[in-house]
N, C-alpha and C positions, 0 to 999 in steps of 0.2 A: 282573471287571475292568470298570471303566467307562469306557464311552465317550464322549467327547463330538463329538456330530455336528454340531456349529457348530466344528471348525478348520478355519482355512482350509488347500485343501491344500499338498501340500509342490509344488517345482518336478520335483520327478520325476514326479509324480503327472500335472502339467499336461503336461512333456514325452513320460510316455504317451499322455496325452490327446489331443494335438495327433497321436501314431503312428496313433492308431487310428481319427479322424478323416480321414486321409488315406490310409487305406487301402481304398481301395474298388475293388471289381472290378466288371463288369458286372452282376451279377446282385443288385449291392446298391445303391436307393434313393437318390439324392440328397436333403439331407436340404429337405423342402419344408415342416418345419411339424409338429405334432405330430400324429399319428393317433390314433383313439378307442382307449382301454383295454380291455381285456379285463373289469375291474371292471367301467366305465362300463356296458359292452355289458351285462353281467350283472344289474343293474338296471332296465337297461332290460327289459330279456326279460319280467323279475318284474312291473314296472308295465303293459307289455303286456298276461301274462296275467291281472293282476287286471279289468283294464275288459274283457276279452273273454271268461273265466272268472268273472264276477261273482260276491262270497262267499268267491272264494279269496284269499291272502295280503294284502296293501294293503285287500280291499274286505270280508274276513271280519267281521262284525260279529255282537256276542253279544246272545242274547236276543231280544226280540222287534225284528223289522226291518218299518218301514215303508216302501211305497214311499218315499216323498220320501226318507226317510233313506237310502234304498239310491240311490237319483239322486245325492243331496250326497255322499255318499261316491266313488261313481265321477266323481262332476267333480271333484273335489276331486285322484283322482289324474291324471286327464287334464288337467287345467290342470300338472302336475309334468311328464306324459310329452311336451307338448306343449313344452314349452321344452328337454328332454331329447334330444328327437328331433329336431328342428331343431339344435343343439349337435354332434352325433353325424356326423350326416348330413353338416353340412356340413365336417366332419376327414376325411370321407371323399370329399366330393369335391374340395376344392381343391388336393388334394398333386398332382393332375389338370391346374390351370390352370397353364399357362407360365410367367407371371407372376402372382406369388400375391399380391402388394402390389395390383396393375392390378384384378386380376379379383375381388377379396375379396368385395366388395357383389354382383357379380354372380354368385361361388356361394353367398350367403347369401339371395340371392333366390330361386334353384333350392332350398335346402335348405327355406325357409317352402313355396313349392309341394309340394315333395314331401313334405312335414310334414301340410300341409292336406288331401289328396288323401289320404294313407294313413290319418290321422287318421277321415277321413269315409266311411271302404270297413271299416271294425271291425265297425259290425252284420254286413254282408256276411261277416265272417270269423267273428264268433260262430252265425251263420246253419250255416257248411259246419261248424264245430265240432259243433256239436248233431246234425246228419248224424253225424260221427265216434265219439262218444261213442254213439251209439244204436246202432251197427253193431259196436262194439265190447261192447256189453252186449250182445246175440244171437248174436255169435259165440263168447263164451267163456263156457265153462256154471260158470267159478269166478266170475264177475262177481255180483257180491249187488244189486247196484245201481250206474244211473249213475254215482251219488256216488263209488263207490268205485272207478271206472274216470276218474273228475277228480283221485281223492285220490293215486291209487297207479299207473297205468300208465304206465310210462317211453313206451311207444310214442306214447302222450293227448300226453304232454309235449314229446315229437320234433314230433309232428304239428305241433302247435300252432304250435311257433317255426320251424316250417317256412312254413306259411300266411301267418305275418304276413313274415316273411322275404322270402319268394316277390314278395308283396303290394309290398314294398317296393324287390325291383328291380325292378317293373315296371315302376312310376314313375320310376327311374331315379336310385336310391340306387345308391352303389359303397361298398366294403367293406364295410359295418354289415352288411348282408344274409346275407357269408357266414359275419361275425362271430359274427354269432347264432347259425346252424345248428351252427359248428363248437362255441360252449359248449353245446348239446343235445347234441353229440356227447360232449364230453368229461361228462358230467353221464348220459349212457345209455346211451353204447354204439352209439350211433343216427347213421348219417353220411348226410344228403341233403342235396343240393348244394340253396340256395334256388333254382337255373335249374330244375331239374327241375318235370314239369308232373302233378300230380294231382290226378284229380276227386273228389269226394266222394258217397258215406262210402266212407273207407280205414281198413284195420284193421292193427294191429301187433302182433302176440302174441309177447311178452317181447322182442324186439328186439337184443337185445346184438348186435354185430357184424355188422348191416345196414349195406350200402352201395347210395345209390339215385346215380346217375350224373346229370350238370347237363343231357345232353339227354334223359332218362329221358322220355318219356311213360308215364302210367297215367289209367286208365279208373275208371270208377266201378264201387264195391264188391267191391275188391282185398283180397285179404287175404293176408300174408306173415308169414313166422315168423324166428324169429330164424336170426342166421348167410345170408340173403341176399344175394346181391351182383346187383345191376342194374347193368354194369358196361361198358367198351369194351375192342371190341380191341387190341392195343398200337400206338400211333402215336409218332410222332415229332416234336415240334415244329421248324418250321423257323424260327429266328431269324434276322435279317442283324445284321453287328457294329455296324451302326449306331442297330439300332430302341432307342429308350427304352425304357428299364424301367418305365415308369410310361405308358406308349401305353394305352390301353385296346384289349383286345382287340375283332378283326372278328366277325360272326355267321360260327356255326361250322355246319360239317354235322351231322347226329344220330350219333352216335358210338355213344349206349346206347340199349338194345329199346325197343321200345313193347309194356306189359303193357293188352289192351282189355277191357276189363268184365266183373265176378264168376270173374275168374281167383285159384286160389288157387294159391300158391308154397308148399312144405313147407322146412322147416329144412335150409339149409346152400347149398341151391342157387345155383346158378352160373349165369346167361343175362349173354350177350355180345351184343354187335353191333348197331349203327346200323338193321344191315338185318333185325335179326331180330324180329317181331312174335310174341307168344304171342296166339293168337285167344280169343273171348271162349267164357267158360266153360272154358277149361283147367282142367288140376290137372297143376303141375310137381312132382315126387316129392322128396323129401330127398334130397340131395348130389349131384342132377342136371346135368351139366352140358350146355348146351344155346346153343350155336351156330347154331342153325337155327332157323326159324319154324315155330310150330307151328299147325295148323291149327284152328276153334272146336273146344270140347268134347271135344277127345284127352283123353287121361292119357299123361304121359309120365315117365320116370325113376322111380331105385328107391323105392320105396313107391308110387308114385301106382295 
């Protein structure tokens, strides 16, 4: 059957349209403007990791590669990510301003700031990658080479659009940030809020059903396995019937642990709580679940 996607609709179509339109509860958006796509974001991710992964996808080049030609390549996509990111950036912050007619120029000048700034902190993130990737080829004895912990590790790939993610609500990008992390999620298995803070080199061996919590602190030369959760205890948010849906939230308390340095987590474990630190050099056991702060260098939970 063919259809044709140029009729105009019918009036029932409209008179839905106008029901459902008008139905809105508190927990649903007024409409302020379009928000970045889920596509959009997904491209973006991609031209990311080519100019901070240089060689992979956008910047792969066959055959013999010379400097310059690997320079013109990666500008060539960063002149793309740079009017990308700006674009993005700023669907995500102006559903924010009150008046979105009023304020337009003045979150387009926030979004080139925060374009240029994030833009210009990439070596920086290609910098903690190479960390990443190095610590990832010594911790796992199937690694053949870096190459193939760039080509092949979902964790490389969580990492990464976590890094620039992170990077970019620092500077004070809203939604694109946790845009990103969540297509790493749905693409790995791999869920870290971009708020969460990690130092480098951090390792992820196989990953699937990781969850890293948005006040998560971690330490430098972490390693965790798949099925982890860095998570908080159950709270409750309190809303009043008044507050906007669209309010940006206050700075919160630390909800999720802080893991500190060359602590390793085994598959499946469970660590809670704002107040609960694992000291450095732990080793938390497979399917551990841990509430409490562990002191340096224990072993705790089963297998450890």
């Amino acid at each position: 059957m063919h259809v044709n996607h140029g009729t105009p609709p019918k009036k029932s179509h409209q008179a839905l349209a106008e029901r459902i339109l008008k139905q809105r509860g508190r927990g649903m958006p007024p409409l302020a403007g379009p928000m970045p796509s889920p596509d959009e974001v997904a491209t973006l991710v991609e031209d990311l990791l080519s100019v901070i992964l240089p060689g992979t996808r956008r910047t792969r080049m066959l055959g013999e590669t010379s400097h310059a030609a690997a320079r013109e390549r990666v500008a060539e996509v960063l002149g793309d990510l740079d009017l990308r990111l700006e674009e993005l950036i700023f669907l995500g912050l102006h559903r924010l301003c009150p008046e979105v007619t009023k304020n337009k120029d003045a979150c387009w000048r926030r979004a080139q700031s925060i374009t240029t700034r994030t833009l210009a902190a990439l070596p920086e993130l290609r910098g903690l990658l190479e960390k990443d990737i190095q610590l990832a080829f010594e911790a796992d004895p199937a690694a053949t080479g870096t190459d193939e912990v760039v080509a092949c590790y979902p964790g490389l790939y969580a990492i990464a659009i976590y890094r620039a993610a992170h990077r970019l609500l620092r500077e004070g990008a809203q939604l694109v940030p946790r845009m990103m992390t969540e297509y790493a999620h749905s693409r790995t298995g791999i869920d870290i809020h971009p708020g969460a803070s990690i130092g480098s080199p951090f390792f992820i061996d196989h990953g699937t059903g990781i969850v890293i919590g948005e006040t998560t602190r971690i330490g430098r030369a972490v390693r965790i396995y798949q099925g982890v959760t860095l998570g908080a205890l159950s709270i409750k948010r309190k809303v009043s019937a008044a507050a906007a849906t669209t309010t940006p939230k206050q700075p919160v308390p630390q909800r999720h642990p802080t893991i500190e340095d060359d602590v390793v987590i085994y598959a499946n474990a469970t660590i809670l709580g704002g107040d609960t630190v694992i000291g450095k050099g732990a080793v938390v056991g497979a399917n551990a679940w841990v509430s409490y702060s562990v002191p340096p260098g224990r072993r705790v939970g089963g297998g450890a």
